[in-house]
KEBA-593834 format. One record per residue (C-alpha): residue number from 0; residue in three letters; chain; x, y, z. Coordinates in steps of 0.02 Angstrom, whole numbers, plus 50000, padded with zeros to 5 digits. Each point is the difference from the previous one (the first is absolute). Last residue first. Layout:
<sites>
+------+------+-------+-------+-------+-------+
! resi ! resn ! chain !     X !     Y !     Z !
+------+------+-------+-------+-------+-------+
!  NUM !  ala !     A !     X !     Y !     Z !
...
+------+------+-------+-------+-------+-------+
</sites>
This chain:
<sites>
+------+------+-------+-------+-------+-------+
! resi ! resn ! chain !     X !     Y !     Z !
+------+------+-------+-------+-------+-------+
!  291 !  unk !     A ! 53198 ! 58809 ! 50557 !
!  290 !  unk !     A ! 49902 ! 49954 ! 49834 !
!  289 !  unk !     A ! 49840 ! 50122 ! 49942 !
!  288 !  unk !     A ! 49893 ! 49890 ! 49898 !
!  287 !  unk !     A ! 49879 ! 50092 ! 49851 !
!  286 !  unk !     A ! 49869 ! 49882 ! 49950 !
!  285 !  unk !     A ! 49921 ! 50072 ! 49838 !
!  284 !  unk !     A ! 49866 ! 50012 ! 49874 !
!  283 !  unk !     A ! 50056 ! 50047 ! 49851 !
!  282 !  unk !     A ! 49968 ! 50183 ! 49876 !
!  281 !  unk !     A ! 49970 ! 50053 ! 49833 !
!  280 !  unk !     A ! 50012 ! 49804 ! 49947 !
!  279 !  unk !     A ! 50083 ! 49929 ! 49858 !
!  278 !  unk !     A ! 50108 ! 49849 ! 50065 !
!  277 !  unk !     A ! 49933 ! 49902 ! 50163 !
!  276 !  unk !     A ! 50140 ! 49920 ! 50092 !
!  275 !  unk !     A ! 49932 ! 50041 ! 50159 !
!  274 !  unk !     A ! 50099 ! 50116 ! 50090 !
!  273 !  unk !     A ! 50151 ! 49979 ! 50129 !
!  272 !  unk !     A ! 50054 ! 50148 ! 50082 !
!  271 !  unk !     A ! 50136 ! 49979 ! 50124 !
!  270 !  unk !     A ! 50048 ! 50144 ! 50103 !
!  269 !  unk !     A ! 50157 ! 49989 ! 50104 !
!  268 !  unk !     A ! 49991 ! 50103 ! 50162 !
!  267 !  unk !     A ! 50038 ! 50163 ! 50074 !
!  266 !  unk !     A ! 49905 ! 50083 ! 50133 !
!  265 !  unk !     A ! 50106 ! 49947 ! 50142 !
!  264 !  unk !     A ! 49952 ! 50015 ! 50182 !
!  263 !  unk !     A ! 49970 ! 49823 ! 50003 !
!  262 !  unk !     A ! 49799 ! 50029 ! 50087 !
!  261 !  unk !     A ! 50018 ! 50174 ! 49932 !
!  260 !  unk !     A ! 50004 ! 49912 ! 49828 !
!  259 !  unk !     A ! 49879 ! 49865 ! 50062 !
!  258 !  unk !     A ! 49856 ! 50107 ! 50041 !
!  257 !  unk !     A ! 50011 ! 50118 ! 49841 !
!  256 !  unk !     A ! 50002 ! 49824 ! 49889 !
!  255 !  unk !     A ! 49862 ! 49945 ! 50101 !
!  254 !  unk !     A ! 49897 ! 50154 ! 49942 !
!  253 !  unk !     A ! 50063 ! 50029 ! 49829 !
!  252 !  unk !     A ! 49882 ! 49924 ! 49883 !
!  251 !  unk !     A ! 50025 ! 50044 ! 49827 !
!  250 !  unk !     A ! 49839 ! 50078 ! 49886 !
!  249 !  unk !     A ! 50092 ! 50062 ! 49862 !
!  248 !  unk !     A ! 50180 ! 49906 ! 49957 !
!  247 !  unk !     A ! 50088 ! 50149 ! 49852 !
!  246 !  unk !     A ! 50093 ! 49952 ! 49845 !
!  245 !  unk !     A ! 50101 ! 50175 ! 49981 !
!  244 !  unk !     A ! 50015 ! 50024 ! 49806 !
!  243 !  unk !     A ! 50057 ! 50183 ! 50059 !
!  242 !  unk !     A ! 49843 ! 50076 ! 49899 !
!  241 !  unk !     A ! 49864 ! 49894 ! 50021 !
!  240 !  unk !     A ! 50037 ! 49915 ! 50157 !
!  239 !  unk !     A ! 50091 ! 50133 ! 50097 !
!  238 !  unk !     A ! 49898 ! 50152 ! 49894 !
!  237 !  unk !     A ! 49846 ! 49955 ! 49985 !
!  236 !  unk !     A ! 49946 ! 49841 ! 50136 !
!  235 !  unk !     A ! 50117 ! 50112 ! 50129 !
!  234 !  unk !     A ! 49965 ! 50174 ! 49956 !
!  233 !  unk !     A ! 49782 ! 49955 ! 49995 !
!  232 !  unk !     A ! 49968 ! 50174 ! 49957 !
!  231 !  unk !     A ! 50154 ! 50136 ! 50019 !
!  230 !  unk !     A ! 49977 ! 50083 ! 50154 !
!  229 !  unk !     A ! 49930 ! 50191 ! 50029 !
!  228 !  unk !     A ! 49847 ! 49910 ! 50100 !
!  227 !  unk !     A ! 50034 ! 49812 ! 50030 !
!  226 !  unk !     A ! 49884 ! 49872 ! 49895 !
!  225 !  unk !     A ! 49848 ! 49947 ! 50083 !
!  224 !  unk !     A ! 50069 ! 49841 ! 50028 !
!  223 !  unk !     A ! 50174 ! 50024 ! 50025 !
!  222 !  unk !     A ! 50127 ! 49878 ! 49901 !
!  221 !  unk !     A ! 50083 ! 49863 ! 50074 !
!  220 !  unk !     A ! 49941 ! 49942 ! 50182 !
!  219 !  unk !     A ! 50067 ! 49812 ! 50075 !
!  218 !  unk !     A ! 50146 ! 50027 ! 49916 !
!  217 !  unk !     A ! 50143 ! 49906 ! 49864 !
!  216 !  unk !     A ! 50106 ! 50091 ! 49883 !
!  215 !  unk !     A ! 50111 ! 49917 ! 49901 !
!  214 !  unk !     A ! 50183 ! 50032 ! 49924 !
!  213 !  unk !     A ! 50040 ! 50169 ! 50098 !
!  212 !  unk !     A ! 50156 ! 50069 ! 49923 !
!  211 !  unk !     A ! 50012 ! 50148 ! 50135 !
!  210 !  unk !     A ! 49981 ! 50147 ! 49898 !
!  209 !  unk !     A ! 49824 ! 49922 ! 49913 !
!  208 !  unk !     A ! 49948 ! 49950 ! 50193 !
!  207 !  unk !     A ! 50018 ! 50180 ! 50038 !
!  206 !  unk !     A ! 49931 ! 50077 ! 49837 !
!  205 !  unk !     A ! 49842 ! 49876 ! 50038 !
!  204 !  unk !     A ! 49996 ! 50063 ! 50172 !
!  203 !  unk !     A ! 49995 ! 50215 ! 49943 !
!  202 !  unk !     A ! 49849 ! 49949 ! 49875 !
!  201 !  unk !     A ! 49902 ! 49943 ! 50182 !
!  200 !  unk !     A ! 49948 ! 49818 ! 50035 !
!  199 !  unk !     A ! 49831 ! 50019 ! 50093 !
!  198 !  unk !     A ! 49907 ! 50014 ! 50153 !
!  197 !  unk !     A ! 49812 ! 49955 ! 50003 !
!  196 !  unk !     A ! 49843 ! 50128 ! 50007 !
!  195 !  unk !     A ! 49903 ! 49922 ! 50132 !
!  194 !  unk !     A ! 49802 ! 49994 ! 49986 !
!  193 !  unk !     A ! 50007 ! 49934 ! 49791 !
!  192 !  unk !     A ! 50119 ! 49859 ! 50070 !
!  191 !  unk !     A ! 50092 ! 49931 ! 49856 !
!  190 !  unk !     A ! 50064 ! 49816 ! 50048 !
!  189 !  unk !     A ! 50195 ! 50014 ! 50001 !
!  188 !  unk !     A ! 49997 ! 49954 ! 50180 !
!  187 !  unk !     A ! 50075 ! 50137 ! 50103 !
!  186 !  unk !     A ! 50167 ! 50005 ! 50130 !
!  185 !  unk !     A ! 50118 ! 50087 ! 49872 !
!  184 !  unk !     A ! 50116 ! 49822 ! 50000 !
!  183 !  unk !     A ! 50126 ! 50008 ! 49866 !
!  182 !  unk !     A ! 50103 ! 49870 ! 49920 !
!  181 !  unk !     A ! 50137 ! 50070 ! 49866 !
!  180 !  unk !     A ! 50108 ! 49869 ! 49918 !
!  179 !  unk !     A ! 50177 ! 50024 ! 49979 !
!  178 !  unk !     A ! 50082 ! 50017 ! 49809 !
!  177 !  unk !     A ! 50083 ! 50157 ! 50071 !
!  176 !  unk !     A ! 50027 ! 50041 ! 50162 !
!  175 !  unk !     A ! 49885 ! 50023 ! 50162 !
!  174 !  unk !     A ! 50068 ! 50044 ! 50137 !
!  173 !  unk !     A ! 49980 ! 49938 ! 50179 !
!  172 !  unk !     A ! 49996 ! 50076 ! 50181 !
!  171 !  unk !     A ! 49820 ! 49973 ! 50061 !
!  170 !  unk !     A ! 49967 ! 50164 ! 50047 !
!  169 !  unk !     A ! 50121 ! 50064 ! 49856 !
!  168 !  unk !     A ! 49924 ! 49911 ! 49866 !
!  167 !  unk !     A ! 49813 ! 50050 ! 50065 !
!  166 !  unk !     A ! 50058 ! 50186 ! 49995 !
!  165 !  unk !     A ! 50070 ! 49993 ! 49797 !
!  164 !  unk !     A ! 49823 ! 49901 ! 49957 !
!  163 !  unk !     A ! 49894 ! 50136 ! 50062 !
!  162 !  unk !     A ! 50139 ! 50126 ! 49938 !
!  161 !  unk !     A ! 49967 ! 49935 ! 49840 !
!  160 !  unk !     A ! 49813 ! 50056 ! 50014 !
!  159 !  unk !     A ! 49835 ! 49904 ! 50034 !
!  158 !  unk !     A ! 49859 ! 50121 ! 49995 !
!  157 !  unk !     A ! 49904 ! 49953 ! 50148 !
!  156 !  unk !     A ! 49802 ! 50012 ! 49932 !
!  155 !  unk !     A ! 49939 ! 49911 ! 50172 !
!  154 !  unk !     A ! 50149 ! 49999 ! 50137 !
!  153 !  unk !     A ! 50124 ! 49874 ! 49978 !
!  152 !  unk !     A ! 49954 ! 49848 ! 50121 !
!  151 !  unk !     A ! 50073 ! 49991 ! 50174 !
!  150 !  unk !     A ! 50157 ! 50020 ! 50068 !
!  149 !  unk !     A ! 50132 ! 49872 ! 49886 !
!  148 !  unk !     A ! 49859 ! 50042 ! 49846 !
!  147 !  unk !     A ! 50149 ! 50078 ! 49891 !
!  146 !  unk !     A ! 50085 ! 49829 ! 50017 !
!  145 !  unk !     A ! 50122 ! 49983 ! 49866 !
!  144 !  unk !     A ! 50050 ! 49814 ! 49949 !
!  143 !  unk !     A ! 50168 ! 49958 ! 49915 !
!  142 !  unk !     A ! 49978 ! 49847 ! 49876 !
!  141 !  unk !     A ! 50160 ! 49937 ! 49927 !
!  140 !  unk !     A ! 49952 ! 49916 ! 49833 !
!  139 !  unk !     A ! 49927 ! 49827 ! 49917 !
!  138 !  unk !     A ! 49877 ! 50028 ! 49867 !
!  137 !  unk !     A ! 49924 ! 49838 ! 49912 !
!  136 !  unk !     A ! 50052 ! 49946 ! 49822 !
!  135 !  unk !     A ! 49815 ! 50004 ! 49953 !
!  134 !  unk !     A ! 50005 ! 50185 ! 50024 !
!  133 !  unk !     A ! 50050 ! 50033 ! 49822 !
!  132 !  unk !     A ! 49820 ! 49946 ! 49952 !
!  131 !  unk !     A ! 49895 ! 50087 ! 50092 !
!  130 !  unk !     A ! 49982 ! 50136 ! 49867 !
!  129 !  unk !     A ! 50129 ! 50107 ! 49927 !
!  128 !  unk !     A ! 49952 ! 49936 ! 49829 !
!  127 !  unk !     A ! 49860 ! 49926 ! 49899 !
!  126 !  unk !     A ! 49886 ! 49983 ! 50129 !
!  125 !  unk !     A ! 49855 ! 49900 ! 50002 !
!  124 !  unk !     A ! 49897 ! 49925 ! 49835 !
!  123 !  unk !     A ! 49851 ! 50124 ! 50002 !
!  122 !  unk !     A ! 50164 ! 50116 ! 49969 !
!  121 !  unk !     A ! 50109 ! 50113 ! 50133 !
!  120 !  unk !     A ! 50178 ! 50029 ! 49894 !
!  119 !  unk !     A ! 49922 ! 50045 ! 49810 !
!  118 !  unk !     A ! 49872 ! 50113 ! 50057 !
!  117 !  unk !     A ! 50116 ! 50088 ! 50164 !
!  116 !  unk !     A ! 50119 ! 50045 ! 49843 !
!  115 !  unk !     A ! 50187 ! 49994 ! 50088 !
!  114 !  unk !     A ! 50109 ! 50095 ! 50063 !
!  113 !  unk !     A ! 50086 ! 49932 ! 50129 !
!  112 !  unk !     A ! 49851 ! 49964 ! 50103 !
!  111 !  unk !     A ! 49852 ! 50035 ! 49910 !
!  110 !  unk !     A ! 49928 ! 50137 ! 49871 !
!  109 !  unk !     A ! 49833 ! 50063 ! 49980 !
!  108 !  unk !     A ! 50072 ! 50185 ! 50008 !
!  107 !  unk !     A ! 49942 ! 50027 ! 50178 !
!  106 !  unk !     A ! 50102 ! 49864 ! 50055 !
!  105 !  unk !     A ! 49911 ! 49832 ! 50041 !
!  104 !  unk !     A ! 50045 ! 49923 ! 50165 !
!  103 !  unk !     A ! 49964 ! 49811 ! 50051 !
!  102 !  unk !     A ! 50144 ! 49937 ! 49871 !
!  101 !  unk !     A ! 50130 ! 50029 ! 50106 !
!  100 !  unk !     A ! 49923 ! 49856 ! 50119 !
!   99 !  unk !     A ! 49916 ! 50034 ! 50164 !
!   98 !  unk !     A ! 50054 ! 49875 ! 50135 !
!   97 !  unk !     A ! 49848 ! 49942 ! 50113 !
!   96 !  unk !     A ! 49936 ! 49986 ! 50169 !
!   95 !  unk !     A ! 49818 ! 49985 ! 49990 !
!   94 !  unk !     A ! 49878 ! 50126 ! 50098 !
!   93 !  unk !     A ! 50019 ! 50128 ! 49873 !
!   92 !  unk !     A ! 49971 ! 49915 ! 49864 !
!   91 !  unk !     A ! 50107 ! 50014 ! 49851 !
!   90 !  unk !     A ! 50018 ! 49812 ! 49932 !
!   89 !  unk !     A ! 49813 ! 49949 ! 50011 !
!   88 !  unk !     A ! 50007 ! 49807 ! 50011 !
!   87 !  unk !     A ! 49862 ! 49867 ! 49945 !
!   86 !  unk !     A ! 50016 ! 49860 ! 50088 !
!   85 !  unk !     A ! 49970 ! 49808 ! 49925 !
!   84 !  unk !     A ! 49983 ! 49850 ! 50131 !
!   83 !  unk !     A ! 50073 ! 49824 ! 50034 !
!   82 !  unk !     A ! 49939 ! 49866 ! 50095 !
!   81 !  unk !     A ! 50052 ! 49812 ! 50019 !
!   80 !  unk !     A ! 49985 ! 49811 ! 50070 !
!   79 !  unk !     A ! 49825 ! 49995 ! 50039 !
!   78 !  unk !     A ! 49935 ! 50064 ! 49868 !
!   77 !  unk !     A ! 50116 ! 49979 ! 49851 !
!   76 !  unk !     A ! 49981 ! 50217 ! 49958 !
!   75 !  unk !     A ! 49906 ! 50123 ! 50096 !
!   74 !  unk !     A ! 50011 ! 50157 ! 49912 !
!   73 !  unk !     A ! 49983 ! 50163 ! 50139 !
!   72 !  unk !     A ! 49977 ! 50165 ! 49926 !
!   71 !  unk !     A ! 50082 ! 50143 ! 50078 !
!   70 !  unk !     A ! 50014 ! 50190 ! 49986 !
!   69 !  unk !     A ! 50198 ! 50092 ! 50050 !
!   68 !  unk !     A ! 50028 ! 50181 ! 50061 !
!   67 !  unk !     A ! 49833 ! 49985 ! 50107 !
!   66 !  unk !     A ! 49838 ! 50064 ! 49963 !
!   65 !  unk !     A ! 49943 ! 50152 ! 50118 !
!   64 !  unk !     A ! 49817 ! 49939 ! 50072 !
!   63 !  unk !     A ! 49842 ! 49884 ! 49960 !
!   62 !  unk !     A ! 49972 ! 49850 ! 50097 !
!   61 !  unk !     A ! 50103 ! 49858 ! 49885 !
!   60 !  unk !     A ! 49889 ! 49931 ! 49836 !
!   59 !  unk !     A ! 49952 ! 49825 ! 50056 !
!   58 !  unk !     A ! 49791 ! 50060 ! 49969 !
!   57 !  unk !     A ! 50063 ! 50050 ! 49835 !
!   56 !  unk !     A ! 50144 ! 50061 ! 49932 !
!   55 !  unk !     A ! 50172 ! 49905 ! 50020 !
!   54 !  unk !     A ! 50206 ! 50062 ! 50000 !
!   53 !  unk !     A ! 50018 ! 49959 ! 50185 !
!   52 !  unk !     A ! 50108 ! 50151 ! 50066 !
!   51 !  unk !     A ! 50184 ! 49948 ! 50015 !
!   50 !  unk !     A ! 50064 ! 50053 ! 50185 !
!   49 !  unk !     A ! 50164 ! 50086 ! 49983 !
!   48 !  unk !     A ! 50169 ! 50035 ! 50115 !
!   47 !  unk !     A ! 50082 ! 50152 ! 49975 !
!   46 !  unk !     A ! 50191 ! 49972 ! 49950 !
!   45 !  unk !     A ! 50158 ! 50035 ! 50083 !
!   44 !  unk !     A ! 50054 ! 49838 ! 50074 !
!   43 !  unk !     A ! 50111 ! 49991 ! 50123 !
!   42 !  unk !     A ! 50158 ! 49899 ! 50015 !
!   41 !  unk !     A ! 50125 ! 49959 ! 50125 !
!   40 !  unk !     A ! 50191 ! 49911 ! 49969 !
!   39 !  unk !     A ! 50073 ! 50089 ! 50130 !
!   38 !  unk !     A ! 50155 ! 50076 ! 49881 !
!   37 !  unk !     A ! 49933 ! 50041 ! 49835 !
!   36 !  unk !     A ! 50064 ! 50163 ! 49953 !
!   35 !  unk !     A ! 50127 ! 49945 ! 49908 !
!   34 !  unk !     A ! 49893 ! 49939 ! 49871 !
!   33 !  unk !     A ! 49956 ! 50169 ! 49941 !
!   32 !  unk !     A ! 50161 ! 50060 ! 49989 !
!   31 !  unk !     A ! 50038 ! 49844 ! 49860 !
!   30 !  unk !     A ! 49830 ! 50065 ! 49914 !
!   29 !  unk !     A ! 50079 ! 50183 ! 49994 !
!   28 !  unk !     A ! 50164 ! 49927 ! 49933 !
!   27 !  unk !     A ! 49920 ! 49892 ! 49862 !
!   26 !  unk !     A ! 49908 ! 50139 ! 49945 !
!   25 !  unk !     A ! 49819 ! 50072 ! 50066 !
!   24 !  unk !     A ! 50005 ! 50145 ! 49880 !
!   23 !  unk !     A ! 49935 ! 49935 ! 49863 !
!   22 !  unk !     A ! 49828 ! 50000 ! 50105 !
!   21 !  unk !     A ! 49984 ! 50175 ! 49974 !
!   20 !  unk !     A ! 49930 ! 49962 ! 49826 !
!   19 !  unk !     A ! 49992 ! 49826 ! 49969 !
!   18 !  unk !     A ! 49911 ! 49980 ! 49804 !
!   17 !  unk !     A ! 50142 ! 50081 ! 49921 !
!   16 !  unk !     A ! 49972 ! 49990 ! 49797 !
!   15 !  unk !     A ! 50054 ! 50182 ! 49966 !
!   14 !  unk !     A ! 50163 ! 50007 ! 50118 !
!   13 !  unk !     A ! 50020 ! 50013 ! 50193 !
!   12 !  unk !     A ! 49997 ! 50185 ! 50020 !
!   11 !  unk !     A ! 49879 ! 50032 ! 49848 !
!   10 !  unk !     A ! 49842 ! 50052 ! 50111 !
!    9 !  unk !     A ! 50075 ! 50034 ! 50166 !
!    8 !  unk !     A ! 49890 ! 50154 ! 50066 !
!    7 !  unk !     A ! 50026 ! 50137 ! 50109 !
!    6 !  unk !     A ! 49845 ! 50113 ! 50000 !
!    5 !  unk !     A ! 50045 ! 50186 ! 49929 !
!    4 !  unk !     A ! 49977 ! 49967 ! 49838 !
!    3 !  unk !     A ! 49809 ! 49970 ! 50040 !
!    2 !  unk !     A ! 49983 ! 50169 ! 50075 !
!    1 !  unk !     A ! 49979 ! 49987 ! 50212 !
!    0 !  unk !     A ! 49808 ! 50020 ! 50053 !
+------+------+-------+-------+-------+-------+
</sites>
């Protein structure tokens, strides 16, 4: 595994109270390229649908199997006229689309996102700083998807290299610049699968996407689960989002997305990112729409 010095990291780049890491580099300019993609007027969504589980016990309790990203309790209010209900989210499931915040990665000095105590940023109280806060503005960006799944899912344990990314470009005759959004499609579900060792995000792809300006990452696989052998462990939730201030979108679905870029034959797009305005959180739920 690479030395710690070694890993590129932008700690300081953007000034000791930054909260946006990469994201300072969607400017004005990048935002206005963006928008000229928009020509037919289409848009897919990029996130995984979800079915709350009934939050009860009991002979109501739901038949017994995985529990979904978000638990439910129903509160009937002015019967007839109205309902409401409570959910319970968990912000880092894998089977929830979601946008980690800066704040989800704790250097192994205790210290935060830019360099910061992790005990005085993440309280019983929420997050101090670099948490879901600066996203409340919304992220708006070019989006430029790379199929590495265009003939069939990666094989199990792919490491996913620079020249991965490099060979998709050229297929599909793009290039991604800086403050641009990176969607990837690997073909897998980021469920862990302890039969199929999965693919991951490789040491030598984080460099890539550090040379290239990338402002967000967004994939339907991340990290490998069991880690790669000879690879630094977990490069992109590490080193991208812990080190490069990289907010990352786990879990994205890519599926229609990869059917309507060949569809258009353009793999471009404006990406709009709207969270709830929810301050304080490690990480948001989130709705990712890819505009044509």
């Amino acid at each position: 595994m690479p030395e710690n010095k070694t890993l590129p990291d932008n700690w300081g780049r953007w000034g000791a109270e930054d909260e946006l890491g990469t994201l300072n580099l969607i400017t004005d300019e990048v935002r206005a390229r963006a928008a000229r993609e928009v020509r037919d007027g289409r848009a897919v969504s990029l996130a995984l649908p979800i079915d709350p589980t009934p939050a009860l016990s009991g002979p109501f309790a739901p038949a017994a199997g995985p529990l979904s990203p978000v638990q439910q309790v129903m509160l009937h209010t002015g019967i007839p006229v109205a309902t409401a209900d409570l959910v319970t989210i968990t912000n880092h499931h894998p089977r929830s689309t979601h946008l980690d915040a800066l704040s989800h990665q704790i250097r192994e000095d205790g210290q935060v996102y830019p360099g910061r105590p992790a005990t005085e940023v993440v309280t019983p109280a929420g997050v101090q700083h670099g948490g879901s806060t600066p996203f409340a503005a919304g992220i708006l960006t070019r989006g430029v998807f790379l199929d590495l799944a265009a003939d069939g899912p990666l094989p199990s344990a792919h490491p996913i290299t620079a020249a991965d990314f490099e060979a998709a470009e050229g297929r599909e005759n793009v290039r991604l610049e800086s403050g641009d959004a990176l969607v990837v499609r690997c073909g897998w579900s980021m469920t862990p699968d302890p039969e199929r060792p999965m693919p991951g995000i490789t040491l030598d792809a984080v460099r890539w996407m550090h040379e290239r300006g990338v402002s967000l990452y967004l994939g339907d696989m991340g990290d490998a689960h069991p880690p790669l052998e000879d690879e630094h462990p977990g490069a992109l939730h590490r080193v991208a989002l812990l080190n490069l201030a990289m907010p990352l979108v786990d879990a994205t679905a890519v599926g229609e997305l990869a059917t309507v870029c060949a569809e258009l034959g353009r793999y471009c797009f404006l990406l709009s990112i709207a969270p709830p305005r929810i301050h304080g959180l490690t990480g948001v739920p989130v709705n990712p729409q890819a505009v044509f």
